[in-house]
N, C-alpha and C positions, 0 to 999 in steps of 0.2 A: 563218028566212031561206031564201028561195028560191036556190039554186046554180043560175047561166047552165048551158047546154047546153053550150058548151067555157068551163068556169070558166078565173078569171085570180087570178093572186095579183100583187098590186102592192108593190116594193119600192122605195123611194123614199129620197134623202137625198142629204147633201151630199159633194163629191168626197171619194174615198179614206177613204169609210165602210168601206168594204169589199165593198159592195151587191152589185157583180157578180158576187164570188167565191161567196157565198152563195148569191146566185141562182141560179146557174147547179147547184152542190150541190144545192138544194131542188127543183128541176126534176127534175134523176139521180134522186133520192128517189123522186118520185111519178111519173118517167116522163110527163113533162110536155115542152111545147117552152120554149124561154128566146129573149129576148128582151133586148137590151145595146141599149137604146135610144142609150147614150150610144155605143157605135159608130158608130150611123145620125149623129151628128152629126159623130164624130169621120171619118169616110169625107168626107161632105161637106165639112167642112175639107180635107181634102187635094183634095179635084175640083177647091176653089176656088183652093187654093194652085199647084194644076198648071194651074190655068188664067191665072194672075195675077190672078186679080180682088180688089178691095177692099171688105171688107162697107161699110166709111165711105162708099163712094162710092153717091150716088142711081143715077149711069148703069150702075156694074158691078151694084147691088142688083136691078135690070130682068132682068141675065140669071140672077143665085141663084137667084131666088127659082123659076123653070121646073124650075132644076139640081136643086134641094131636091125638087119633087114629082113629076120623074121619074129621082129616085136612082138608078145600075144597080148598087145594092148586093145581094151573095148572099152567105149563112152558110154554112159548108160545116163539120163540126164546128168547129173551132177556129179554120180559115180562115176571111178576110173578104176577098170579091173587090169589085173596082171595076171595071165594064169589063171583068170577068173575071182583072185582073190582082189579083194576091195584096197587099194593102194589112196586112196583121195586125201587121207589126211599124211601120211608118211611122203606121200612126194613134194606137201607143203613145207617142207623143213627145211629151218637154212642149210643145212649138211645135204639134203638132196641136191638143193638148188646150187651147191658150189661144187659138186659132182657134176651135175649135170653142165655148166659151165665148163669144166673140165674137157668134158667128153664132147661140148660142143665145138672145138677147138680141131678135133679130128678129122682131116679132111676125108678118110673111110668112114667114119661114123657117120658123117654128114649125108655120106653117098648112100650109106645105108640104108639108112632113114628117109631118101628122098619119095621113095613111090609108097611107101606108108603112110607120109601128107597127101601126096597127091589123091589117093583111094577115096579121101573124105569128101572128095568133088562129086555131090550128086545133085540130084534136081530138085528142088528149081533155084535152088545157087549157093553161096558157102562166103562167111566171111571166119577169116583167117585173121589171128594175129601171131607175132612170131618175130623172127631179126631178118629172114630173107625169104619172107612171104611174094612181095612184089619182087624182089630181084632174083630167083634163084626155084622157088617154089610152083608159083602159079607167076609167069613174066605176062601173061596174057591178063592178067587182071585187070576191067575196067574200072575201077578207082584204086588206085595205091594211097595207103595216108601214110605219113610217116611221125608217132606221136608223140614228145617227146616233152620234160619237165627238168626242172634243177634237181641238182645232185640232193642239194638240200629238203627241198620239195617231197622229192620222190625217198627219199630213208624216215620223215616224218609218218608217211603216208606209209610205210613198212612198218613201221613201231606201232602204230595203230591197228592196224592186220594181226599183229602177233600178239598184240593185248586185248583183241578182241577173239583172239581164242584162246582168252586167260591166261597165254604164258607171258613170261619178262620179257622184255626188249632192250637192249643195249643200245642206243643211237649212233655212238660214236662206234662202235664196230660194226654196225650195220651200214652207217654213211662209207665206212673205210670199203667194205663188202663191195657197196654200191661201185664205188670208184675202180678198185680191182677190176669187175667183171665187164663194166664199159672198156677199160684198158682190154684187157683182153677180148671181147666180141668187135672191138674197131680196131685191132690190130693183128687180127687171125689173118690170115693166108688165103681160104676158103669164105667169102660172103661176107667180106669184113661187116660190121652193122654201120650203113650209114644209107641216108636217103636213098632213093632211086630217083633217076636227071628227072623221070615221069610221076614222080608224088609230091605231094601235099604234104606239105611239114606246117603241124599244130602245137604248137606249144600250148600246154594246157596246166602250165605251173597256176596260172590264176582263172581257172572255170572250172565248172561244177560238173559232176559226171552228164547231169543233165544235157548240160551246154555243149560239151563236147558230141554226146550223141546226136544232139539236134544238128549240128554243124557237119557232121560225117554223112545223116542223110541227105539234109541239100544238097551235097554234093555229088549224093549218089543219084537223087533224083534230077540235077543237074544234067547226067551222064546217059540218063535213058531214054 
């Protein structure tokens, strides 16, 4: 197998897999840039939301869809600026995140947004997590994973997230969240969420973050 000139590792799966956290680890690892696709949507949900507009709506969809492809979204370590203004905790929220779920549904939004991931490809290589990182984002990727946990699993591990930044958690509407937003990102039109025929599906309902990162670079070192 031929490795791109700024290789890409694609990490893919459904929410509160855990995909970011890893990604971002395996990145540190190799000294790589990371890329939190689902920020790029999750920003865009709130531009929309501070705008008022309504993805439902044909007339407001006229203006998204411009908003989407010229995002003023910037990484700045941990920081995620909008406009320059600091967005990092407001896009963590579950009303972002089912916005942004919303809007990811769009197949203009989607279009929109494509060469705004792509931009993050720089040297000397980029790991990506996201729902169609390997199929749709970067197809060139030399390891696609695909990372993926129980429903059960992965709303546990969200209740925990959200009590670790002091607020309350609901379990049972946040498992129901959970189910909703797989329904909907494997049954979208555009990139449904589901493997790629060329990746690596890990189920990581029972290993430790540790473990899973260890396991994603053998693989990558496998590949080189």
């Amino acid at each position: 197998m031929t490795i791109p000139n700024c290789p890409v590792i694609a990490i893919d799966g459904p929410t509160a897999s855990g995909k970011g956290t890893v990604a971002a680890l395996v990145a540190a690892r190799l000294g790589y840039h990371y890329l939190d696709s689902g920020a790029i949507y999750r920003v865009l949900a709130v531009a929309v939301e501070q705008s008022g507009l309504n993805p439902d709506s044909q007339v407001d969809l006229q203006q998204i869809i411009p908003m989407a492809a010229n995002l003023p979204v910037h990484f700045h370590g941990e920081r995620v600026l909008l406009n320059g203004a600091d967005v990092s905790e407001v896009i963590r929220t579950e009303e972002a995140g089912v916005m942004a779920s919303r809007l990811a549904v769009l197949p203009e939004v989607r279009a929109g947004l494509l060469q705004r991931q792509r931009d993050f490809r720089q040297s000397p290589g980029l790991v990506a997590d996201g729902r169609d990182m390997g199929s749709v984002v970067f197809p060139d990727s030399f390891l696609k994973v695909f990372l993926t946990a129980s429903a059960q699993v992965r709303a546990e591990r969200r209740v925990k997230q959200i009590e670790g930044r002091g607020q309350q958690a609901d379990f049972q509407a946040i498992y129901s969240d959970l189910m909703a937003r797989d329904k909907r990102d494997s049954e979208r039109a555009v990139a449904p969420l589901k493997p790629c025929e060329d990746a690596l599906v890990l189920d990581c309902s029972n290993m430790t973050i540790d473990q899973v990162v260890v396991t994603i670079l053998k693989w990558a070192q496998e590949r080189i």
